[in-house]
N, C-alpha and C positions, 0 to 999 in steps of 0.2 A: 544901760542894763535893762532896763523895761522896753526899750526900742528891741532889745534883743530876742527878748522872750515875744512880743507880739509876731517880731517875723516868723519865728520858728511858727506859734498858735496860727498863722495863716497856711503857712505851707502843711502843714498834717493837715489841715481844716481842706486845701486840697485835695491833698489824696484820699482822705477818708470817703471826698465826692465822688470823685471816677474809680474808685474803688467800691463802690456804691452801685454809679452805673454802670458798671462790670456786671456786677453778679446780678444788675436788675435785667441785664440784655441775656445769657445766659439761662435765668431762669424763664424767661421769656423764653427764649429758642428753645427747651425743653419741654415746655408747655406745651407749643404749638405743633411740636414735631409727635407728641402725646393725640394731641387735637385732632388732628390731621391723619393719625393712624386709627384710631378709634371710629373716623367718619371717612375713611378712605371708598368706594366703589369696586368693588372686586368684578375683574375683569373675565371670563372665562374663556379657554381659549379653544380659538377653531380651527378645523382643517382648512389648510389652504390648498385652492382646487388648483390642480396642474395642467395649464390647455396641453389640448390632443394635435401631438403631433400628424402631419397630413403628409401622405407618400406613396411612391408610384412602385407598385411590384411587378415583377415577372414572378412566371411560376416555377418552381422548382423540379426538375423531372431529369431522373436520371439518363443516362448514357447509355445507350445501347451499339453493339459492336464497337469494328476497332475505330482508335482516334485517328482522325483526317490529318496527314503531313501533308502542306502544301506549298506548292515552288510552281513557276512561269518560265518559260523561255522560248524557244523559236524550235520548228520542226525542221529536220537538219538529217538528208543518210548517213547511213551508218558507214559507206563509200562513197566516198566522191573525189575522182582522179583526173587531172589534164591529160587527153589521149597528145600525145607529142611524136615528132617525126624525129628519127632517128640518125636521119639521112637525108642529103639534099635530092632535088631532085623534081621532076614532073608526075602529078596524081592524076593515075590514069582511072583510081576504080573506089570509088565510095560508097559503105552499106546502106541500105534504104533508110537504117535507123538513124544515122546520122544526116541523113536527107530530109525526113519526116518526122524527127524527132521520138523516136518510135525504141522499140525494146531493141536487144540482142541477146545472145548465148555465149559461157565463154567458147572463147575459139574462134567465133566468126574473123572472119576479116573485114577489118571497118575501115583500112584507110590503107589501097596500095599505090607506092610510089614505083614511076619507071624502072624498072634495072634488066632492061635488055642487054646493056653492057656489062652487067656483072652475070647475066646469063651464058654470054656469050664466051667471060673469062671462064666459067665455068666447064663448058664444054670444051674449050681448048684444053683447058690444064686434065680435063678427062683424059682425052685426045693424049693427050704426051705423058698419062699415068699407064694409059693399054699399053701406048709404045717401047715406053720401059719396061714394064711387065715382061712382057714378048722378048724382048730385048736380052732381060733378067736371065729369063728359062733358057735361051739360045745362050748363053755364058755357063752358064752350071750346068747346061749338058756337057757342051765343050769341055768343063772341065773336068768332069767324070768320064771323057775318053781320053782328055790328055795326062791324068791322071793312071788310067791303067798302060797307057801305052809307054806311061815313066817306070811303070814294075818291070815290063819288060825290057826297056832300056834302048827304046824308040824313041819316044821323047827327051827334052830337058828340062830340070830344074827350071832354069827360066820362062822355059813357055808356060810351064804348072804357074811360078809367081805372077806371070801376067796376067793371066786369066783372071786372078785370083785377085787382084788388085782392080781389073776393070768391074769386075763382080762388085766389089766393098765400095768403089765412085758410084756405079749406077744403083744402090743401094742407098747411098747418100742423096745422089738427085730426086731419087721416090720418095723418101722423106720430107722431102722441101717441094713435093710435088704437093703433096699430102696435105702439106700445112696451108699451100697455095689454096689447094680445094676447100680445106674448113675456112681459109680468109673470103675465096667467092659465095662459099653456102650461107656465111654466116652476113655478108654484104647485102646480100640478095634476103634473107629473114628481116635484115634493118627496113626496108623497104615494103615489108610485109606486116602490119600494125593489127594484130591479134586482140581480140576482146579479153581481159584478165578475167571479167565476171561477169556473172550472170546481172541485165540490170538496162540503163535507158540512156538513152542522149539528154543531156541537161541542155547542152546547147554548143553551135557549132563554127568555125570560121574558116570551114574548106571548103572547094567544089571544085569538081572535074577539072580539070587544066591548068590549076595554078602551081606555080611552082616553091616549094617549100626549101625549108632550112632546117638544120638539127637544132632540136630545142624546140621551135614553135608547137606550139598549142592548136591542135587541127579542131579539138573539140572537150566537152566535157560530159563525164559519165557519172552516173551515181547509182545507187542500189533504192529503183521503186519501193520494193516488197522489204526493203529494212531501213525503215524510220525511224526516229529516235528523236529525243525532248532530254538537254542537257539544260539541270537545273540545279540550282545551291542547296543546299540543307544545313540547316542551322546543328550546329553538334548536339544540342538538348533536343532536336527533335531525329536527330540522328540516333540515338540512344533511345528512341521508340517504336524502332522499323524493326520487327522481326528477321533475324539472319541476314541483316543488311552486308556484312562484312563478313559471312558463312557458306552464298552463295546462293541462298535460296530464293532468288529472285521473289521478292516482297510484292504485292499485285496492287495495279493503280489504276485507275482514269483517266483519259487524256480529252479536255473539251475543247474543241477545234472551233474559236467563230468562224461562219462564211455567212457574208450579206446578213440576212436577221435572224438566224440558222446557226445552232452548236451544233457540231458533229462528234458524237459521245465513243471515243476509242475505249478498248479493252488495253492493258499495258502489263509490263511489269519491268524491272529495275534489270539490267543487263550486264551495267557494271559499276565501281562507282572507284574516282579516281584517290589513287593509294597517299594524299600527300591534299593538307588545308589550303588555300587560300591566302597569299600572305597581307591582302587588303581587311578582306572580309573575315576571316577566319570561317572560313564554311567551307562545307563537303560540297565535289560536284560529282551528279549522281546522271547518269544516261538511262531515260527511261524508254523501252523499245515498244512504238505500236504493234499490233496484233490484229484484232479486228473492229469491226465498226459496228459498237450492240444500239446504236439509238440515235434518232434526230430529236433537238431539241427548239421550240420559236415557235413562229405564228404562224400555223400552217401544218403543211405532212409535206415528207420529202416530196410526195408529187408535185406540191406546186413548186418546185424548183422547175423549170422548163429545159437546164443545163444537165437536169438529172445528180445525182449525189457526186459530190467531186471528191476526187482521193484528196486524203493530206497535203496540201502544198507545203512543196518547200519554200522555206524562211516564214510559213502560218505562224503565228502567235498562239501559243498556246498556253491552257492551264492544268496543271495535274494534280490529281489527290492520290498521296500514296496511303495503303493502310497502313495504321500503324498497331501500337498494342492493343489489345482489349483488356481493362482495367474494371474489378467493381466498384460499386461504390459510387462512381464516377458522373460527375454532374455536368451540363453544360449552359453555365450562365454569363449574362456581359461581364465583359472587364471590369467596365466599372465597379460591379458589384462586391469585387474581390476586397477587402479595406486591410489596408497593409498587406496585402499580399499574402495574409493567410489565417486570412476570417469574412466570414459571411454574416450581414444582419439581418435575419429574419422576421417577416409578422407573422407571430402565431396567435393565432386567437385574439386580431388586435392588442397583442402586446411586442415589445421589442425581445428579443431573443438572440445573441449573441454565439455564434458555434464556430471551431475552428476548422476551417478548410485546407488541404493542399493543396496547390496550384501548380499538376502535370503537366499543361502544356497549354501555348497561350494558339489562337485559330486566328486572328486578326483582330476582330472587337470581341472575339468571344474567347471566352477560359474554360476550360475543364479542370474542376475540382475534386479532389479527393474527399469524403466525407468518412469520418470511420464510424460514426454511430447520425444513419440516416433520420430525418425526421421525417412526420408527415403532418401530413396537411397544413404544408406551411410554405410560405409563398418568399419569395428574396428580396430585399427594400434595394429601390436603383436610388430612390433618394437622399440626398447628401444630409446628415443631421448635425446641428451643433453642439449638443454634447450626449451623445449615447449613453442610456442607462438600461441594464437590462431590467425588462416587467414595464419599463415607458409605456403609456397610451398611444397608440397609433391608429391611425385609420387611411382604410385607403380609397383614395381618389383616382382611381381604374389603374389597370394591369390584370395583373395576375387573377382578381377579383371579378374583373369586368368579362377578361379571356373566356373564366369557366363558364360563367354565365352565359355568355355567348354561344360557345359550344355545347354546353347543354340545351340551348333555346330559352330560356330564359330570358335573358335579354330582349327587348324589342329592337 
């Protein structure tokens, strides 16, 4: 019994302890958290400086005239045809141009072949067209006397039918005479190799006395004076060429290198084919030279000693078609563009963010649309990691250094 009541008096005598230092830790933690606020350091707070972004601008300046379409290809006539022989045979007579590589007219005759023998079928079957003829009229008289001399009952019937029957044979041989003749006229024309157009010898693989075959290639012609530059056109720049598919020939450039020498053609667009591309998806457009407004290099056409050379054929060439004129319209790198239709601006050393359209792309350069222009404000080419409009920026030359430049400022 008394064993029993002591265990109990130990175990309260327990808890009563840690029940003790309970509320002695507790009052403790509230104390100091009391302490510690009453004597705490008040902190006050300060702006944090944000470094200044560093970036390369171009300057901003809009677009004057229309936008440049541009396409390459080779200088190519507008003609160019195999002179071909017709007919076999021996070539008795070659035009100087096809000698000397030299012009013609149509019409000339640039390449005859032998045909004394088809001259000679000619003049017989002449020969036996008089014959009959003569022939003809001595039968149709005769039968206009044997005819009346049938009214009076001199003649007969039969002799009237005979006549009359040699008359409709020899009528029938004139017609096969006839036919004979246009077969020798038209033998003797095959022989006869006519110029189609006005224009030059390209290049040639006949001479006096060789004897040809139908089909061969005596030589090749093309049209000097109508040159032409077939190029692609992309459809979105197709749909910037004024009246391209209207007919109003759209006017272009055509710059011709020679040695260290562009040769600056006047042009314009001639025709342009009715049907895409099935590789590329692009238009091809034939743009025709015209005349020759300018040398470009190191030097003046004088010091060419060859003197100014026409267009060669298969030259390499580059062309700028115009295209619209657009307001508004900016021309800055590619780069500049960010997503494809926004521009970031430093204005006033700060970032400026504005939305651009992007009309039409030039190679590294873009033409932007702007609909509410700014100024004096220059285009960042530098890439930023996170864009904020109002950011600090400065710049580290371009568009900056440019003006200065140009105004003299700069040393």
């Amino acid at each position: 019994m008394l064993g029993n009541i002591l265990r109990t008096a130990a175990i309260l005598a327990r808890e009563a302890f840690w029940l003790l230092v309970a509320i002695a830790i507790i009052g403790g933690g509230i104390f100091g958290f009391r302490y510690l606020g009453e004597n705490r350091e008040v902190v006050e707070a300060q702006p944090i400086e944000r470094p200044v972004a560093l970036v390369e601008t171009s300057a901003l300046t809009p677009h004057e005239g229309p936008l440049p379409i541009r396409g390459e290809g080779f200088v190519l006539p507008f003609r160019q045809v195999a002179v071909s022989a017709q007919a076999s045979g021996l070539v008795t007579e070659v035009h100087p141009a096809i000698v000397n590589r030299g012009s013609f007219t149509q019409g000339d005759l640039l390449v005859q072949i032998d045909d004394r023998a088809q001259q000679t079928t000619l003049t017989q079957t002449n020969a036996n067209i008089a014959a009959s003829e003569a022939r003809l009229r001595q039968l149709q008289d005769d039968l206009e006397r044997t005819e009346a001399l049938f009214q009076r009952q001199v003649a007969t019937q039969t002799q009237v039918d005979q006549l009359q029957s040699q008359i409709t044979e020899l009528e029938a041989n004139l017609d096969g005479l006839s036919a004979a003749r246009a077969a020798a006229e038209i033998a003797i024309e095959d022989r006869r190799i006519l110029a189609p157009f006005d224009g030059a010898i390209l290049s040639k693989s006949v001479e006096v006395g060789d004897v040809v075959n139908p089909g061969q290639v005596l030589a090749e012609a093309f049209t000097p004076e109508e040159l032409e530059v077939d190029i692609a056109i992309r459809q979105a720049d197709a749909a910037l060429i004024p009246g391209l598919f209207d007919g109003a020939a759209p006017q272009a450039r055509i710059d011709i290198p020679f040695a260290d020498f562009v040769f600056q053609w006047s042009g314009s667009i001639a025709r342009v084919e009715p049907q895409l591309d099935r590789a590329t998806r692009t238009l091809t457009a034939a743009v025709r030279l015209k005349e020759l407004i300018g040398v470009a290099g190191t030097g003046a056409e004088a010091d060419l000693a060859s003197g100014a050379p026409p267009a060669l054929i298969n030259a390499f060439a580059n062309v700028v078609i115009e295209g619209a004129e657009r307001e508004n319209v900016y021309r800055v790198p590619s780069v500049a563009v960010r997503g494809g239709d926004a521009l970031w601006l430093n204005e006033g050393d700060a970032l400026r963010i504005i939305p651009a359209r992007r009309v039409h792309v030039d190679g590294e350069w873009s033409f932007v649309e702007i609909a509410d222009p700014p100024e004096d404000a220059a285009v960042i080419l530098t890439a930023l990691a996170a864009p904020v409009p109002g950011m600090a920026l400065r710049d580290v030359g371009g568009a900056a250094d440019q003006a200065a430049l140009s105004s003299g400022v700069a040393e």
